[in-house]
C-alpha positions as CSV (number, residue, x, y, z in Angstrom):
1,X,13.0,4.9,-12.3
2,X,10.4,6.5,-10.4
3,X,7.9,8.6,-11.3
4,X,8.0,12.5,-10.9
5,X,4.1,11.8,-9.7
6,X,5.0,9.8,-6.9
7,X,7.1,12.6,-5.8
8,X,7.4,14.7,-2.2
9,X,6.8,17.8,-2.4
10,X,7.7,20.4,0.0
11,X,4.5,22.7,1.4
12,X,0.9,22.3,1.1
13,X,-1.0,21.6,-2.0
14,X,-2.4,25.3,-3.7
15,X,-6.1,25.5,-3.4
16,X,-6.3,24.8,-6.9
17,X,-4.8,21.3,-6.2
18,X,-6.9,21.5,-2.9
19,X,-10.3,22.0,-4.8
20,X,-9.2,19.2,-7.6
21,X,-9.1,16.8,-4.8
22,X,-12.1,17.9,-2.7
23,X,-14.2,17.8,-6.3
24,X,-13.2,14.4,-6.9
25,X,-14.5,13.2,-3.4
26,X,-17.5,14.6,-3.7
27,X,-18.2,13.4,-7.5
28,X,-17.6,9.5,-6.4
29,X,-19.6,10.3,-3.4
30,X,-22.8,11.3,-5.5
31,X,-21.9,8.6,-7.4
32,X,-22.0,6.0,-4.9
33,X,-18.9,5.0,-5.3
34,X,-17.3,3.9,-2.2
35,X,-13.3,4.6,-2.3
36,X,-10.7,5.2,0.8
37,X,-8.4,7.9,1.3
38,X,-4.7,6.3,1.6
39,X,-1.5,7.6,1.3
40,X,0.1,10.7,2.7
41,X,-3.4,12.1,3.5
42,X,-3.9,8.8,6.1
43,X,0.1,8.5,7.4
44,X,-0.6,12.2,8.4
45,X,-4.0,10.9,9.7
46,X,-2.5,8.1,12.0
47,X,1.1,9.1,12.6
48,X,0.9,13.3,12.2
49,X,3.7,12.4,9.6
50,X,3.0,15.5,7.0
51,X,4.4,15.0,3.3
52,X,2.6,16.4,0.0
53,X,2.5,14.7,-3.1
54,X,1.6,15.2,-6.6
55,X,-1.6,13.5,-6.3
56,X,-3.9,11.4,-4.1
57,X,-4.3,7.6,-3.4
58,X,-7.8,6.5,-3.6
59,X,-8.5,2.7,-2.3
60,X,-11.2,1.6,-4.4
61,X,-12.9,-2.1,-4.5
62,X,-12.0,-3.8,-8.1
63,X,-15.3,-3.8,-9.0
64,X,-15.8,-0.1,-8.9
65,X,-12.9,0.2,-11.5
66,X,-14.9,1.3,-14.4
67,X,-17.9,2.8,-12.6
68,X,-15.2,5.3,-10.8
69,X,-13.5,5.9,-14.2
70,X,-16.7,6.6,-16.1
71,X,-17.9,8.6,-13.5
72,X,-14.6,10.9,-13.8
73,X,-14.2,10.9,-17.4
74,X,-17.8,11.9,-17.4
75,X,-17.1,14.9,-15.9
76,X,-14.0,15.7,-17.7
77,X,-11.0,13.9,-16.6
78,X,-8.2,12.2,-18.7
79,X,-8.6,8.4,-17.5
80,X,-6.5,5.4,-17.9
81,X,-6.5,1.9,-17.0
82,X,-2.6,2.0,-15.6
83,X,-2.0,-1.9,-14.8
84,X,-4.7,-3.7,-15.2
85,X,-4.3,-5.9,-12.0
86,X,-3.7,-2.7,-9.4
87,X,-4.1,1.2,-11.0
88,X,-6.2,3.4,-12.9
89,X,-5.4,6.8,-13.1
90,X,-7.1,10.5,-13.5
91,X,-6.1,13.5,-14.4
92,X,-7.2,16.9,-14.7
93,X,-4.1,19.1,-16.2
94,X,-1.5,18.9,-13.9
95,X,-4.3,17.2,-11.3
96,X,-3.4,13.8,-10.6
97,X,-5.9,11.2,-8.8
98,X,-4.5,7.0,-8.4
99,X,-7.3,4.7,-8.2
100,X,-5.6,1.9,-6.4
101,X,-7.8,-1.7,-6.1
102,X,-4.5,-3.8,-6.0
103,X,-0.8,-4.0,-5.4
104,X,1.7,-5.0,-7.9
105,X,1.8,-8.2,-6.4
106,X,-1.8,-8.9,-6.4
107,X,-1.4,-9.6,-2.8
108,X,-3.1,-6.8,-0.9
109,X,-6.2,-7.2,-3.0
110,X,-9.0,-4.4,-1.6
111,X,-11.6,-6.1,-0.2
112,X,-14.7,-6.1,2.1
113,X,-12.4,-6.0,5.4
114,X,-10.9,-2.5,3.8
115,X,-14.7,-0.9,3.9
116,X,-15.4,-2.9,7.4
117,X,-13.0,-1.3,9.7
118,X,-12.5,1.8,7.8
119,X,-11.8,4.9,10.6
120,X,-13.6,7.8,9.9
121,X,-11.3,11.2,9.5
122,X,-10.7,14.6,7.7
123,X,-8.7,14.8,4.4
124,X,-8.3,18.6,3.5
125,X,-11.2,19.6,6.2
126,X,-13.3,16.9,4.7
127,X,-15.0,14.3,6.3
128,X,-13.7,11.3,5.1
129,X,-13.4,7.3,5.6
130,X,-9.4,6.6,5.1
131,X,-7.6,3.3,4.9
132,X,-7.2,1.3,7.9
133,X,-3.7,1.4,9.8
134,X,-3.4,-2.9,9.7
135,X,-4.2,-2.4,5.6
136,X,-1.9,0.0,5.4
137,X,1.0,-1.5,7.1
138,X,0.2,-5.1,5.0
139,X,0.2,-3.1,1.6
140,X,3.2,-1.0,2.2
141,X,5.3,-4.4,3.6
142,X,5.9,-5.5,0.2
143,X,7.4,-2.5,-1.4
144,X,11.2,-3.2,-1.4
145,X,12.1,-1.6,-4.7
146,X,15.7,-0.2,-4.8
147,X,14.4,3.0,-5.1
148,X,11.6,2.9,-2.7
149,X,11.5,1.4,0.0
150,X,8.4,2.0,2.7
151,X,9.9,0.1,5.8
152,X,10.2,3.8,7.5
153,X,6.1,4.1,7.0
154,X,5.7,0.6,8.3
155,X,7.8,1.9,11.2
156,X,6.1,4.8,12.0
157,X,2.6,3.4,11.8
158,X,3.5,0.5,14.2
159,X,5.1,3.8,16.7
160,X,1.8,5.7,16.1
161,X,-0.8,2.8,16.6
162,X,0.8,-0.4,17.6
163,X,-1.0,-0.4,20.7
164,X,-3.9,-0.4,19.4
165,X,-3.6,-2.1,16.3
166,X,-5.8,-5.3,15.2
167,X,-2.7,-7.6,15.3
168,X,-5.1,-11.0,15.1
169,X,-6.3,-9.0,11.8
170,X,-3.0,-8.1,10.6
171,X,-1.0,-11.4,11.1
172,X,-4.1,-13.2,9.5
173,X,-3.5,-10.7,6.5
174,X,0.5,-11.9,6.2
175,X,-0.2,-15.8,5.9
176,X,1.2,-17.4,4.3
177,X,3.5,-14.8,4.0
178,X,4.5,-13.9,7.5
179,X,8.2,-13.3,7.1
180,X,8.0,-10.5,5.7
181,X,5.8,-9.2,8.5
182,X,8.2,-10.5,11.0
183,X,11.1,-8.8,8.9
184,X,9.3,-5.2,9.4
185,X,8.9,-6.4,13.5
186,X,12.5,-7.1,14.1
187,X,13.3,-3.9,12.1
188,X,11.1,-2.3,14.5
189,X,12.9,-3.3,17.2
190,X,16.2,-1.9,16.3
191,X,14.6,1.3,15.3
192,X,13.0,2.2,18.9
193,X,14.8,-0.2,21.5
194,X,12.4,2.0,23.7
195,X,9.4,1.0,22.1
196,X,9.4,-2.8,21.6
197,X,6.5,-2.7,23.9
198,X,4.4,-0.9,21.2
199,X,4.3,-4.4,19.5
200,X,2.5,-7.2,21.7
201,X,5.0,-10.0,23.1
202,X,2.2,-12.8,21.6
203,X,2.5,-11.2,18.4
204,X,6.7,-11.8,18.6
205,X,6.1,-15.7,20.6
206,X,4.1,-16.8,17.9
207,X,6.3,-15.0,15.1
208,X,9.1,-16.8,16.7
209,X,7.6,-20.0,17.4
210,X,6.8,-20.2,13.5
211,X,10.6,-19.2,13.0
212,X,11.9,-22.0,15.7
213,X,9.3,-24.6,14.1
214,X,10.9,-24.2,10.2
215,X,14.0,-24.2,11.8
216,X,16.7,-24.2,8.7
217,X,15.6,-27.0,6.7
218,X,15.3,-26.3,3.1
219,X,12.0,-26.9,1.3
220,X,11.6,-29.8,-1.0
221,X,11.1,-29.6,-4.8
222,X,12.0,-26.9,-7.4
223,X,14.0,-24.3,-6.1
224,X,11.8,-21.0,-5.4
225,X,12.4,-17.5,-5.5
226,X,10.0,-14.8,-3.3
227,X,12.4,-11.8,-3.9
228,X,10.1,-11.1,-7.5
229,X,7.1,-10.6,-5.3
230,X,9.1,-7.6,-3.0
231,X,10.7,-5.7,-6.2
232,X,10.4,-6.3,-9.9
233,X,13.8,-5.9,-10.8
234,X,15.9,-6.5,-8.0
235,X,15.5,-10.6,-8.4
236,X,15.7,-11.1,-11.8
237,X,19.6,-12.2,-11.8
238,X,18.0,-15.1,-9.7
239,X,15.3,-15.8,-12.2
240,X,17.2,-15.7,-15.7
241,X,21.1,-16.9,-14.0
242,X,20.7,-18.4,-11.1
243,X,17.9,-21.0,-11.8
244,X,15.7,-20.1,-9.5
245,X,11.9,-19.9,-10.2
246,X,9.9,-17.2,-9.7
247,X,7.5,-17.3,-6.8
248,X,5.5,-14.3,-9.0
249,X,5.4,-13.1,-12.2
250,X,4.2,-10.1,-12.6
251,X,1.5,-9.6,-16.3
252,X,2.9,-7.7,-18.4
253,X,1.9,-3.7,-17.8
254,X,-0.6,-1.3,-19.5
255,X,1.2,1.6,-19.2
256,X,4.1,3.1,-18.3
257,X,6.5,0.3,-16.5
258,X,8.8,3.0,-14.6
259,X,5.8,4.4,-13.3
Protein backbone atom coordinates (compact mmCIF):
# COMPACT_ATOMS: atom_id res chain seq x y z
CA UNK A 1 0.00 0.00 0.00
CA UNK A 2 0.93 3.42 -0.11
CA UNK A 3 1.51 5.80 2.24
CA UNK A 4 -1.15 8.40 3.43
CA UNK A 5 2.21 10.77 3.41
CA UNK A 6 2.79 10.43 -0.14
CA UNK A 7 -0.65 11.58 -0.62
CA UNK A 8 -2.34 14.60 -2.97
CA UNK A 9 -3.82 16.84 -1.29
CA UNK A 10 -6.33 19.26 -2.64
CA UNK A 11 -5.41 23.26 -1.84
CA UNK A 12 -2.42 24.92 -0.66
CA UNK A 13 -0.42 23.92 2.29
CA UNK A 14 -1.68 26.27 5.73
CA UNK A 15 0.99 28.70 6.72
CA UNK A 16 1.72 26.52 9.48
CA UNK A 17 2.81 23.76 6.98
CA UNK A 18 4.19 26.79 4.96
CA UNK A 19 6.50 28.01 7.82
CA UNK A 20 7.55 24.19 8.74
CA UNK A 21 9.00 23.99 5.36
CA UNK A 22 10.44 27.46 4.96
CA UNK A 23 12.22 26.75 8.61
CA UNK A 24 13.72 23.70 7.49
CA UNK A 25 15.33 25.43 4.38
CA UNK A 26 16.70 27.88 6.15
CA UNK A 27 18.15 25.63 9.15
CA UNK A 28 20.15 23.29 6.44
CA UNK A 29 21.14 26.46 4.83
CA UNK A 30 22.98 27.82 8.05
CA UNK A 31 24.05 24.58 8.30
CA UNK A 32 25.75 24.29 5.17
CA UNK A 33 24.08 21.70 4.13
CA UNK A 34 23.44 21.64 0.49
CA UNK A 35 20.01 19.80 -0.39
CA UNK A 36 17.54 20.28 -3.69
CA UNK A 37 14.07 20.94 -3.68
CA UNK A 38 12.21 18.00 -5.75
CA UNK A 39 8.96 16.90 -6.02
CA UNK A 40 5.74 18.69 -6.48
CA UNK A 41 7.45 21.92 -5.47
CA UNK A 42 9.89 21.45 -8.89
CA UNK A 43 6.96 19.67 -11.39
CA UNK A 44 5.14 22.98 -10.47
CA UNK A 45 8.52 24.72 -11.16
CA UNK A 46 9.15 23.22 -14.71
CA UNK A 47 5.69 22.17 -15.92
CA UNK A 48 3.17 24.72 -13.82
CA UNK A 49 1.66 21.26 -12.79
CA UNK A 50 0.24 22.36 -9.12
CA UNK A 51 -0.37 19.35 -6.53
CA UNK A 52 0.20 19.52 -2.61
CA UNK A 53 1.46 16.95 -0.67
CA UNK A 54 1.88 16.01 2.87
CA UNK A 55 5.43 16.85 2.91
CA UNK A 56 8.50 17.94 0.91
CA UNK A 57 11.26 16.05 -1.13
CA UNK A 58 14.63 17.25 -0.22
CA UNK A 59 17.56 15.87 -2.64
CA UNK A 60 20.41 15.63 -0.46
CA UNK A 61 24.11 14.15 -1.34
CA UNK A 62 24.61 10.69 0.82
CA UNK A 63 27.19 12.08 2.58
CA UNK A 64 25.11 14.75 4.14
CA UNK A 65 22.73 12.00 5.63
CA UNK A 66 23.69 12.41 9.13
CA UNK A 67 24.92 15.99 9.18
CA UNK A 68 21.17 16.95 7.75
CA UNK A 69 19.60 14.58 10.40
CA UNK A 70 21.63 15.96 13.39
CA UNK A 71 21.17 19.19 12.29
CA UNK A 72 17.18 18.71 12.48
CA UNK A 73 17.03 16.67 15.38
CA UNK A 74 19.05 19.34 16.91
CA UNK A 75 16.56 21.62 16.56
CA UNK A 76 13.73 19.50 17.56
CA UNK A 77 12.53 17.18 14.95
CA UNK A 78 11.65 13.46 15.11
CA UNK A 79 14.35 11.82 12.75
CA UNK A 80 14.65 8.48 11.18
CA UNK A 81 16.92 6.64 8.96
CA UNK A 82 13.90 5.19 6.61
CA UNK A 83 15.91 2.81 4.16
CA UNK A 84 19.17 2.94 4.64
CA UNK A 85 20.15 2.95 0.87
CA UNK A 86 17.62 5.99 -0.24
CA UNK A 87 15.42 7.93 2.78
CA UNK A 88 15.66 9.56 6.01
CA UNK A 89 12.79 11.16 7.29
CA UNK A 90 11.70 14.34 9.59
CA UNK A 91 9.07 15.28 11.30
CA UNK A 92 7.69 17.91 13.27
CA UNK A 93 3.95 16.79 14.48
CA UNK A 94 2.05 16.45 11.61
CA UNK A 95 5.18 18.24 9.56
CA UNK A 96 6.76 15.86 7.35
CA UNK A 97 10.22 16.48 5.50
CA UNK A 98 11.84 13.23 3.02
CA UNK A 99 15.54 13.44 2.86
CA UNK A 100 15.96 11.60 -0.36
CA UNK A 101 19.96 10.67 -1.37
CA UNK A 102 18.84 7.45 -3.39
CA UNK A 103 16.11 5.59 -5.18
CA UNK A 104 14.94 2.28 -4.21
CA UNK A 105 16.87 0.86 -6.78
CA UNK A 106 20.04 2.46 -5.93
CA UNK A 107 20.19 3.63 -9.51
CA UNK A 108 19.60 7.37 -9.43
CA UNK A 109 22.27 7.76 -6.84
CA UNK A 110 22.57 11.92 -6.01
CA UNK A 111 25.58 12.97 -7.04
CA UNK A 112 27.86 15.86 -8.07
CA UNK A 113 26.03 16.38 -11.61
CA UNK A 114 22.63 16.98 -9.28
CA UNK A 115 24.43 20.25 -7.53
CA UNK A 116 26.23 21.11 -11.12
CA UNK A 117 23.27 22.01 -13.18
CA UNK A 118 20.92 22.67 -10.46
CA UNK A 119 18.29 25.75 -11.86
CA UNK A 120 17.84 28.25 -9.48
CA UNK A 121 13.90 28.98 -8.52
CA UNK A 122 11.26 29.86 -5.80
CA UNK A 123 9.70 27.19 -3.52
CA UNK A 124 6.96 28.97 -1.33
CA UNK A 125 8.47 32.60 -2.31
CA UNK A 126 11.82 31.33 -1.40
CA UNK A 127 14.73 31.41 -3.32
CA UNK A 128 15.82 28.12 -3.94
CA UNK A 129 18.17 25.61 -6.04
CA UNK A 130 15.55 22.71 -7.18
CA UNK A 131 16.25 19.41 -8.91
CA UNK A 132 17.26 19.40 -12.43
CA UNK A 133 14.44 18.48 -15.08
CA UNK A 134 16.98 15.43 -16.86
CA UNK A 135 17.40 14.11 -12.93
CA UNK A 136 14.13 14.32 -12.45
CA UNK A 137 12.81 12.52 -15.42
CA UNK A 138 15.75 9.60 -14.82
CA UNK A 139 14.64 9.17 -11.14
CA UNK A 140 10.90 9.12 -11.77
CA UNK A 141 11.54 6.42 -15.00
CA UNK A 142 11.86 3.74 -12.69
CA UNK A 143 8.79 3.93 -10.60
CA UNK A 144 6.41 1.32 -12.09
CA UNK A 145 4.77 0.15 -8.81
CA UNK A 146 1.04 -1.05 -9.31
CA UNK A 147 0.01 1.69 -7.37
CA UNK A 148 2.15 4.37 -8.54
CA UNK A 149 3.17 4.84 -11.46
CA UNK A 150 5.03 8.34 -12.58
CA UNK A 151 5.05 7.83 -16.45
CA UNK A 152 2.34 10.92 -16.54
CA UNK A 153 5.27 13.21 -14.69
CA UNK A 154 7.80 11.87 -17.11
CA UNK A 155 5.37 13.03 -19.76
CA UNK A 156 4.70 16.19 -18.70
CA UNK A 157 8.25 17.23 -18.02
CA UNK A 158 9.49 16.06 -21.54
CA UNK A 159 5.98 18.55 -22.84
CA UNK A 160 7.32 21.33 -20.52
CA UNK A 161 11.18 21.16 -21.29
CA UNK A 162 12.00 18.76 -23.92
CA UNK A 163 13.26 21.34 -26.02
CA UNK A 164 15.54 22.29 -24.04
CA UNK A 165 16.46 19.48 -22.10
CA UNK A 166 20.22 18.08 -21.83
CA UNK A 167 19.36 14.87 -23.83
CA UNK A 168 23.46 13.96 -24.19
CA UNK A 169 23.12 14.25 -20.24
CA UNK A 170 20.07 12.34 -19.92
CA UNK A 171 20.61 9.35 -22.29
CA UNK A 172 24.27 9.14 -20.63
CA UNK A 173 22.21 8.79 -17.23
CA UNK A 174 19.99 5.66 -18.65
CA UNK A 175 23.05 3.41 -19.78
CA UNK A 176 22.98 0.73 -19.52
CA UNK A 177 19.64 1.02 -18.95
CA UNK A 178 18.23 2.75 -21.92
CA UNK A 179 15.00 0.84 -22.49
CA UNK A 180 13.38 2.09 -20.08
CA UNK A 181 14.15 5.56 -21.30
CA UNK A 182 13.04 4.62 -24.66
CA UNK A 183 9.80 3.00 -23.08
CA UNK A 184 8.83 6.60 -21.50
CA UNK A 185 9.84 8.14 -25.37
CA UNK A 186 7.51 5.96 -27.40
CA UNK A 187 4.93 6.56 -24.57
CA UNK A 188 5.45 10.11 -25.28
CA UNK A 189 4.64 9.76 -28.57
CA UNK A 190 1.28 8.30 -28.28
CA UNK A 191 0.45 10.87 -25.59
CA UNK A 192 0.99 14.14 -27.93
CA UNK A 193 1.07 12.92 -31.66
CA UNK A 194 1.43 16.81 -31.93
CA UNK A 195 4.40 17.04 -29.94
CA UNK A 196 6.85 14.33 -31.04
CA UNK A 197 8.96 17.23 -32.14
CA UNK A 198 9.46 18.18 -28.36
CA UNK A 199 11.91 15.12 -28.29
CA UNK A 200 15.01 15.48 -30.78
CA UNK A 201 14.89 12.98 -33.91
CA UNK A 202 18.84 11.96 -32.91
CA UNK A 203 17.66 11.23 -29.53
CA UNK A 204 14.87 8.52 -31.32
CA UNK A 205 17.82 7.42 -34.39
CA UNK A 206 20.06 6.46 -31.86
CA UNK A 207 17.30 4.92 -29.48
CA UNK A 208 16.32 2.92 -32.40
CA UNK A 209 19.58 2.14 -33.85
CA UNK A 210 20.40 0.46 -30.35
CA UNK A 211 16.90 -1.33 -30.65
CA UNK A 212 17.62 -2.47 -34.53
CA UNK A 213 21.32 -3.50 -33.40
CA UNK A 214 19.94 -6.10 -30.42
CA UNK A 215 17.47 -7.09 -32.74
CA UNK A 216 15.53 -10.22 -30.94
CA UNK A 217 18.23 -12.35 -30.00
CA UNK A 218 18.10 -13.59 -26.47
CA UNK A 219 21.03 -13.01 -24.20
CA UNK A 220 23.28 -15.84 -23.26
CA UNK A 221 23.65 -17.38 -19.78
CA UNK A 222 21.29 -17.47 -16.72
CA UNK A 223 18.02 -16.26 -17.42
CA UNK A 224 17.58 -12.51 -15.97
CA UNK A 225 14.82 -10.68 -14.65
CA UNK A 226 14.86 -6.52 -14.72
CA UNK A 227 11.12 -6.23 -13.71
CA UNK A 228 12.47 -6.28 -9.69
CA UNK A 229 14.35 -3.13 -10.40
CA UNK A 230 10.82 -1.18 -11.76
CA UNK A 231 8.46 -2.48 -8.78
CA UNK A 232 9.22 -4.55 -5.73
CA UNK A 233 6.39 -6.69 -5.83
CA UNK A 234 5.09 -6.85 -9.19
CA UNK A 235 8.13 -9.50 -10.34
CA UNK A 236 8.31 -11.70 -7.69
CA UNK A 237 6.09 -14.59 -9.35
CA UNK A 238 9.17 -14.49 -11.88
CA UNK A 239 11.74 -14.67 -9.11
CA UNK A 240 10.27 -17.50 -6.67
CA UNK A 241 8.05 -19.62 -9.92
CA UNK A 242 9.25 -18.88 -12.82
CA UNK A 243 13.06 -19.35 -12.38
CA UNK A 244 14.10 -16.27 -13.35
CA UNK A 245 16.92 -14.33 -11.43
CA UNK A 246 16.65 -11.25 -10.19
CA UNK A 247 18.47 -8.44 -11.96
CA UNK A 248 18.11 -6.52 -8.21
CA UNK A 249 17.53 -7.28 -4.93
CA UNK A 250 16.49 -4.88 -3.00
CA UNK A 251 18.26 -4.94 1.23
CA UNK A 252 16.09 -5.58 3.40
CA UNK A 253 14.19 -2.14 4.77
CA UNK A 254 14.63 -0.03 7.96
CA UNK A 255 11.37 1.01 8.32
CA UNK A 256 8.13 0.78 7.23
CA UNK A 257 8.03 -1.46 3.82
CA UNK A 258 4.55 -0.08 2.49
CA UNK A 259 5.85 3.24 2.91
Amino acid sequence: MRSPENETHEGSPDQETISFYLDTLDLLDEAGVSHLVGGAYALIHFTGIERHTKDIDLFIHPRDRDRALEVLGEAGYETEVTFPVWLAKARKGEHLIDLIYNSRNELTEVDELWFRHAPEGRVLGRPARLCPAEEIIWSKAFIMERERFDGADVAHLIHARGLELDWDRLMMRFAPHWRVLLSHLVLFGFIYPHDRHRIPEGVMEEMMRRLTKEGCVSEEGEPLCFGPILSQSQYRVDVERWGYASAYTPPPPAGDPSD
